[in-house]
Every structure is written in C-alpha cells, then in structure tokens.
N, C-alpha and C positions, 0 to 999 in steps of 0.2 A: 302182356296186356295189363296184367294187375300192376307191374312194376310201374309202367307209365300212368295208368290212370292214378295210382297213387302221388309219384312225382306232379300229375296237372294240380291235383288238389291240395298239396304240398304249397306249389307256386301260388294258387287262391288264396290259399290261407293268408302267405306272405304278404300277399299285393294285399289283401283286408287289411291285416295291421300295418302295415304300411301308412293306408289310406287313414284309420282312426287313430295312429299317433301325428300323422300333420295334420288331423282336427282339432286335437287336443295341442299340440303345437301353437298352431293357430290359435284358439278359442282363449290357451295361457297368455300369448303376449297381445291380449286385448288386455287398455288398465282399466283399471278405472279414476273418474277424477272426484276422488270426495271430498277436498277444503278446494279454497279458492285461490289455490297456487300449484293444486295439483297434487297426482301421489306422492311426491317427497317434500313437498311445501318451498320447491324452489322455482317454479314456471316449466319445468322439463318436460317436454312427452317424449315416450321412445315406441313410440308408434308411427308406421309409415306410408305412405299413401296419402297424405293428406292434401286435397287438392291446392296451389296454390292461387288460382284464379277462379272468383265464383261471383255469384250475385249478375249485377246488371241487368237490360234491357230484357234479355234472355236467359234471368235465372239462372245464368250459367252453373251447375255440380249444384244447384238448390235440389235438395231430398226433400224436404218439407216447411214450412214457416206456419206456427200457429200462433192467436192473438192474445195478449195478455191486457191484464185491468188494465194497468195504470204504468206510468213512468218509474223504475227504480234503475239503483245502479248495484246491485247484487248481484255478485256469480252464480250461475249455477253450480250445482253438484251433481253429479252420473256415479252410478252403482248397479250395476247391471242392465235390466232393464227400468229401471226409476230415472228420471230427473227431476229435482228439486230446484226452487227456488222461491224466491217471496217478493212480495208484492202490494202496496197498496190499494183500496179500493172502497173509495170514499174516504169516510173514517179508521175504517179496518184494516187490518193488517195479517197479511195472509201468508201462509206455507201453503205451494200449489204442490203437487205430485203430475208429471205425465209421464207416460209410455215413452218407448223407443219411438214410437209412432209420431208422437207431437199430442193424442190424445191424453185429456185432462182426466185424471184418473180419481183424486177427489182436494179440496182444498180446506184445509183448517182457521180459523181466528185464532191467532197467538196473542194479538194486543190490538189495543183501538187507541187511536190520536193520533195523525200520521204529522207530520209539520216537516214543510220544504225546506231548505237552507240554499239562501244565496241560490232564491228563483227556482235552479233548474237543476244545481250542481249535486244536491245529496236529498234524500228524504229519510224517514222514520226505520226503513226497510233497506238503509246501505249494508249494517252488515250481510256478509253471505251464510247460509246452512251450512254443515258439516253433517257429515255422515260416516259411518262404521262398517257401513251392508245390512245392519238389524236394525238399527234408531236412525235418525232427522235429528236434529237441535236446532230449534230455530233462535235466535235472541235479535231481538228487537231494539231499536234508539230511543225507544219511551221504558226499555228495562225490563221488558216483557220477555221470558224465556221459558221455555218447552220444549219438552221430548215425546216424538212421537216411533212408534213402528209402521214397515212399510205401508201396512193398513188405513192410516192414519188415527189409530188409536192413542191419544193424550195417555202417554207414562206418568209425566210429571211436569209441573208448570208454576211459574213464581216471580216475582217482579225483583230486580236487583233493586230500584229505589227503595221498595219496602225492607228490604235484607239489609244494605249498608249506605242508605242514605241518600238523598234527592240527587240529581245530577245537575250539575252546573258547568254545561259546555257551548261556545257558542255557536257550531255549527253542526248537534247532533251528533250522538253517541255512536259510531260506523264500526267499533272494532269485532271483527269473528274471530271467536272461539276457535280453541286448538285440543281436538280426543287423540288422546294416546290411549293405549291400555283400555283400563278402567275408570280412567279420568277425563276430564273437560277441564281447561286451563283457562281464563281470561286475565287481560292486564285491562285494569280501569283507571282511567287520567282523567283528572277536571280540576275545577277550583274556581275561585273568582274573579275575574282580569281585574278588579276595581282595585286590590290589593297584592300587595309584597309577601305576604305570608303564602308559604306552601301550599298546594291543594290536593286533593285527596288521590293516593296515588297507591294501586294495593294489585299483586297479583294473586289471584283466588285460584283457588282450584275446588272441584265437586265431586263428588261421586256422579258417572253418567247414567246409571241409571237409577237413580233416586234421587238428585238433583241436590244431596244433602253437603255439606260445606266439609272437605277434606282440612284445607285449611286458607285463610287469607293473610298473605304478610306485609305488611309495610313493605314500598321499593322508595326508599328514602330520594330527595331531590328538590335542588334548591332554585328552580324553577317558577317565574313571579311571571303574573300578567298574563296571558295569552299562551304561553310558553305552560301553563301547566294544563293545556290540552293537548288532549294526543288523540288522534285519526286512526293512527297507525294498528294494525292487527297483531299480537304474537304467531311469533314462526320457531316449528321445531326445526331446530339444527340435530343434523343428524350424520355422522360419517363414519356408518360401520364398526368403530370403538366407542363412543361417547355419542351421548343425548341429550339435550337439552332446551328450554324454554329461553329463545330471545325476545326481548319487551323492549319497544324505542318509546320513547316519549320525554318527554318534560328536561331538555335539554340531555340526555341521554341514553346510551343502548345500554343494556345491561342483560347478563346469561343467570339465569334461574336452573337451580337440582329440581329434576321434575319431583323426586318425594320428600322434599320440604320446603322449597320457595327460596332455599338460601341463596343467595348471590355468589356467584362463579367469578366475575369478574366485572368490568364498569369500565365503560368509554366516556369520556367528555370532552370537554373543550369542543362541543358543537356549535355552544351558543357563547364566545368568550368572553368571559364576565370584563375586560378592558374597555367592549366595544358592545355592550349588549344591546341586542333588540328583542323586543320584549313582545313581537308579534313574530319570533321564526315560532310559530308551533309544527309538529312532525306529521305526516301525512303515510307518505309512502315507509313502506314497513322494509326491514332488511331483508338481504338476500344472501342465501349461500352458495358456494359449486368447491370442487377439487381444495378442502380443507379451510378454504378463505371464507369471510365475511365481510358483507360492506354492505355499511351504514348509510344512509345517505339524509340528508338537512333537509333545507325548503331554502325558496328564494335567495339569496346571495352566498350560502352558507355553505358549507363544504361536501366532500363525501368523503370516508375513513374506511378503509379495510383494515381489519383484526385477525390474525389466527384463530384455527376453531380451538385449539390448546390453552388457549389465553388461560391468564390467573389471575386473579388482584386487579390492581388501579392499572389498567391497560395505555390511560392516556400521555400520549407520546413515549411510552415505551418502547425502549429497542429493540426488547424481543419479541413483542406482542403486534406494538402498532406497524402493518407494515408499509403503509402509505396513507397518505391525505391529499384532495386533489381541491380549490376552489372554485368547483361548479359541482351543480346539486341534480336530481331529477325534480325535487320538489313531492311531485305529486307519482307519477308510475315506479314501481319500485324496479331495483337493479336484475339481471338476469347476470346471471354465470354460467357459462359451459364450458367445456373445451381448455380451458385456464384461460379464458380471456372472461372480462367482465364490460358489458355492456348497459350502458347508462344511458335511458331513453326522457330526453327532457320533457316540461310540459307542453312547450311550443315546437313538438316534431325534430329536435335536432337529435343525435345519436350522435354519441363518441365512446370509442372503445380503448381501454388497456390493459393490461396483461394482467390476473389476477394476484398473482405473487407478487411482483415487483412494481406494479402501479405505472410500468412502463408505458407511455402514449402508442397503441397502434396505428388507431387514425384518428382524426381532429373532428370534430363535429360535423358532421354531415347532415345534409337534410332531406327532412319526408316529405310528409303533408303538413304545411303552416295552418295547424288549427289549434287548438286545445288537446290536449292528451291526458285523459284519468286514468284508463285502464292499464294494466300492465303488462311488458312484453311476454309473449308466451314462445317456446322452443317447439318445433316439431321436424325432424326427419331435416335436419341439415338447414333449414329456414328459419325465423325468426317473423312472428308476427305482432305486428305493433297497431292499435287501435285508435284511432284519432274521434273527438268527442263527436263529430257530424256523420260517421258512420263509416269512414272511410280506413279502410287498411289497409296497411303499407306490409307487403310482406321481402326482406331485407337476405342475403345470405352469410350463414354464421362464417367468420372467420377473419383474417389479418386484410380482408381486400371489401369495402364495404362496395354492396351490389344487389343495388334493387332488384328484384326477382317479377314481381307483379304489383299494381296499385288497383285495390277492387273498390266498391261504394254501395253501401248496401242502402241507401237513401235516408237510413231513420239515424235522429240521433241516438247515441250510444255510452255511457261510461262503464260498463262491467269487463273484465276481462275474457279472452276466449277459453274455451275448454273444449279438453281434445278425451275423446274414449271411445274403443271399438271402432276404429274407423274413420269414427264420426266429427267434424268439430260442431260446438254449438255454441252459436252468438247469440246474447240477450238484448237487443235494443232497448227501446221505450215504450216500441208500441210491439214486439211480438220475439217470437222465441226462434233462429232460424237453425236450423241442421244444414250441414255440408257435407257431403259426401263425393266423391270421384264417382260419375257417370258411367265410367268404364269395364 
C-alpha cells in the first residue's frame, strides 16, 4: 500500500510539472511587440493563432475596441501588459498607456503644436513609441522627446529643435527611434527644397536613460531639393553575428557601427544623378530576413537588395549588390521571410522574389485598390497587408500568391498591425481594436 501510494503521488508530482513547464512554455513564446516593426524590427511574428477573419457586421474575433482622441498614424507598442501609443488632442500631443483590457491607464503631454500634412495623410504624432519593458520614448514631429516609466513618470525630456537646430521638412518629422542596449539611435533628414546645397543630415545616438547625447555624426549626402527629406525610420539589422544601424534617406541607405556612427557601407544610385528628380524623397524604411537587405525608393524609382556583410561603396557591386528591380513600394516597407522578399505597393499591388537572387516568383498581384501606408506584417504562415480605408487583405506567404481572407474594419487607418500574446492590435483613426480568436 505505501509503495503504491507513493508511485500515485510520484505521478501528481509529474503531471504538476508537467502542467507549469507548458505554462511557462506558453507564457515564453508570448512576444512582445516594442518598436514598430516588431521584436526584430523586420514585420515578423512567430506567434500562432491569430485569427485571419475579424471585424464586420458581427464583430467577428473582436476582444475589445476602445476610443481614442484624435486621428494619428503611429504604431502601437505592447510589452506585457502595457500598450502604448500617441496621439493628438487638440493642440497636444500625447503618450497614452492602456491595459491589456483596452482601459486607459494614464496619458502624458510630451509636446503641444500638432500640424496635419497633406490633409489626412501624417500629423505631429507619426512617429511610433518604443519600448524596453522599463521606459516609453516618446518623440514627436515638432522635436519634442521623452522618457517615461511604466508609471508614467517623466525620466527626461527635450526638444531636438532646441539641441541641433529648427527642422525644415515638408511633410513633418515621422521617423521613430531605434533602443538597443543602453542607447536610443535616431537618423534626422531635412534641409531646404529651395536650394542645391545639402541639408542637415546626422545620425545621433543618446544615452536612454538620461537623454544625454552619446554622440551625432554627419551621414554625408548629396542630396538637393526634396530629396534631402527623409520619412523613413532607422532599422536595426541584426543576424545573429553582426549588428547594426540602417538609416535610408536623401538619396541613400547607408549601415552605421552602433558604438560610433561610422559608416559600414553606402548604397546609391537610387536617385541617378543622369536622370535626377529632385522630389523622389524616401518614405518607406528598409527591410531585412535570411541575411539580405532591401532598399526600396518611392515613385518611379527602384528597389536594391544588399548583403547584410556588405562593406564600402556597395553601389552596383558584385559582391555586395545583389539585385535591383524598377518598381518601388513607395510608401509600406518591404517584408522578408522564408527567403522570399515581398514588396507591397502603395496602390494594393504585391510582387514577390526570391531574396537572394532577385528572382521574379510571381508578378504583381492585386488586393484592395486603395491607398496603402501601413506595412505588411508576418504572422503564423499569412501575411497581413493594410489598406488606408480600413480594409485588410490577409495573403499567404509563399511562391503561390493566395488570398486567405479580405476583412474591413470601417475606420480609416495608416498604422501598421501589431501582433503580441495572442492578441493583434489595430490602431485606426478613431479607436484602438484587439483581435483575438473566439475559440
């Protein structure tokens, strides 16, 4: 009798830990998503479940939708139970905090002046927040920048105009911030379209939590007109051996050493000085997957994949450059998985090719003919692409393009989606919505 009772309580034991290592299982591969490309700053989620069909008449997989101020086109950010994002309202310019819940938990002023661009398409509040899991950064298009804890306790806070000079961009300062380590990275592009001469063009890095200047370097570029704005966000490239800061703008991409600013290497011939147009300025920010990088233009202008190894003057390099295609996304930035690279244009078309070899998979396909800001985001074998009216096209990844679902959340929309624990969360214009599978 002892021998068995002991054997039962043996087997309890077992089935216990059993049960709290597939919690912890679980509860590990929840990510979280803290910039606004996600935890590897490439579009990727390796999260599964996520429902492909929601929204409509019947709410279909809607968890929750709560109401925000005003119209922006900022991602959110998710870090456990926080969500961040910002927002104008009025004059103001806000970091909100809510729950997993959708409850607003408290909201700070980072900067006041908000100014629309081209109507409907950007405001003061494009860049998106980043996060660590301990601090928020918020930075603003009027320069306004702060660090908060999840409290909303102001760390530190300071205006970039004041620090390195007024900004002169035409359609509002939209690039977010990239924390590595100890640091907060940004690339700042502007200058004067009236003139031929250079415009101010520098990648900074801070201390993140003191907000104090590690250092800013000149990212040199001969860039005139229109051309020496940049939309575009820095992205850490990152592949297991090697790390580093990609900055596009002003007629080129160029790789930055995170601990001193120096130049790794430089793509050009985006904007060919034979045949220059002096309004391609750079939007969509590059992408990386399976050791490749690619670049992409705006309007008529090309797209360039690079090795992540590159060195030196990469442009039409044979070992370096390893393809050019002339069609652009413009404005959503490229998605890489799988070794295929997929390019989501502004007007709903997709074409896919092979990341390595720039090989044509399939030819332009089409979504929803609307306007497209947001960029595509990866999740569990689908591919979800945002169109600016609210409508999402969800697509599957691989060499055979095939629509999966077409949903329509009614509101307009330019932020990208974001996938963590489960959950995804779309930001309209007018509200904040979670997804979850009903099941």
């Amino acid at each position: 009798m002892h021998f068995t009772a002991s054997i039962k309580k043996l087997l309890l034991n077992s089935l216990c830990l059993s049960i709290c290592l597939v919690a912890v299982q679980s509860k590990s591969q929840a990510e979280n998503w803290p910039s606004w490309r996600g935890p590897t700053q490439n579009g990727i989620s390796n999260e599964k479940g996520i429902p492909v069909k929601f929204g409509g008449e019947n709410n279909l997989n809607v968890l929750w939708k709560t109401p925000l101020p005003e119209p922006a086109g900022a991602t959110p950010v998710v870090w456990g139970d926080r969500i961040f994002l910002t927002s104008p309202s009025g004059d103001d310019l806000l970091l909100i905090c809510f729950n997993r819940k959708g409850q607003k938990l408290w909201e700070r002023k980072v900067g006041a002046g908000n100014a629309i661009a081209r109507k409907d398409e950007g405001n003061s509040c494009s860049p998106s927040p980043v996060t660590d899991g301990k601090y928020v950064w918020s930075f603003m298009g009027t320069g306004d920048f702060g660090c908060y804890d999840f409290n909303g306790k102001q760390i530190w806070k300071f205006n970039l105009q004041d620090r390195y000079g007024k900004f002169d961009i035409q359609f509002g300062m939209s690039s977010t911030p990239v924390v590595d380590g100890d640091r907060i990275y940004m690339a700042i592009m502007h200058g004067s379209m009236a003139t031929e001469e250079p415009g101010f063009s520098k990648v900074i890095c801070l201390d993140k939590t003191t907000g104090k200047q590690v250092y800013a370097v000149d990212r040199p570029s001969k860039a005139t007109h229109e051309n020496k704005h940049s939309y575009a966000s820095p992205i850490l490239y990152q592949d297991g051996k090697q790390k580093y800061l990609l900055v596009h703008g002003g007629d080129y991409t160029t790789a930055h050493r995170l601990e001193d600013g120096s130049e790794i290497w430089r793509l050009g011939d985006l904007n060919p000085a034979d045949n220059y147009n002096r309004y391609l300025r750079l939007v969509a920010s590059p992408s990386y997957g399976d050791g490749v990088i690619v670049c992409p233009t705006a309007k008529k202008g090309p797209v360039v994949a690079v090795d992540g190894n590159a060195k030196g003057d990469v442009t039409h390099s044979k070992k370096y450059e390893l393809w050019r295609v002339p069609k652009t996304t413009d404005v959503p930035s490229p998605l890489i998985v799988g070794g295929l690279a997929y390019i989501c244009r502004q007007d709903g078309n997709v074409f896919c090719l092979e990341a390595r070899s720039g090989k044509e998979v399939y030819p332009l396909q089409r979504t929803h003919r609307m306007r497209h800001r947001a960029s595509p985001v990866y999740v569990d074998g689908n591919i979800y692409l945002t169109a600016r009216d609210g409508r999402i096209t969800v697509f599957k990844a691989g060499r055979k393009f095939e629509i999966v679902a077409e949903n329509d959340l009614g509101e307009d929309m330019s932020s990208s989606p974001v996938v963590s624990d489960g959950v995804m969360y779309l930001r309209t214009f007018e509200n904040l919505w979670a997804i979850k599978s009903a099941k």
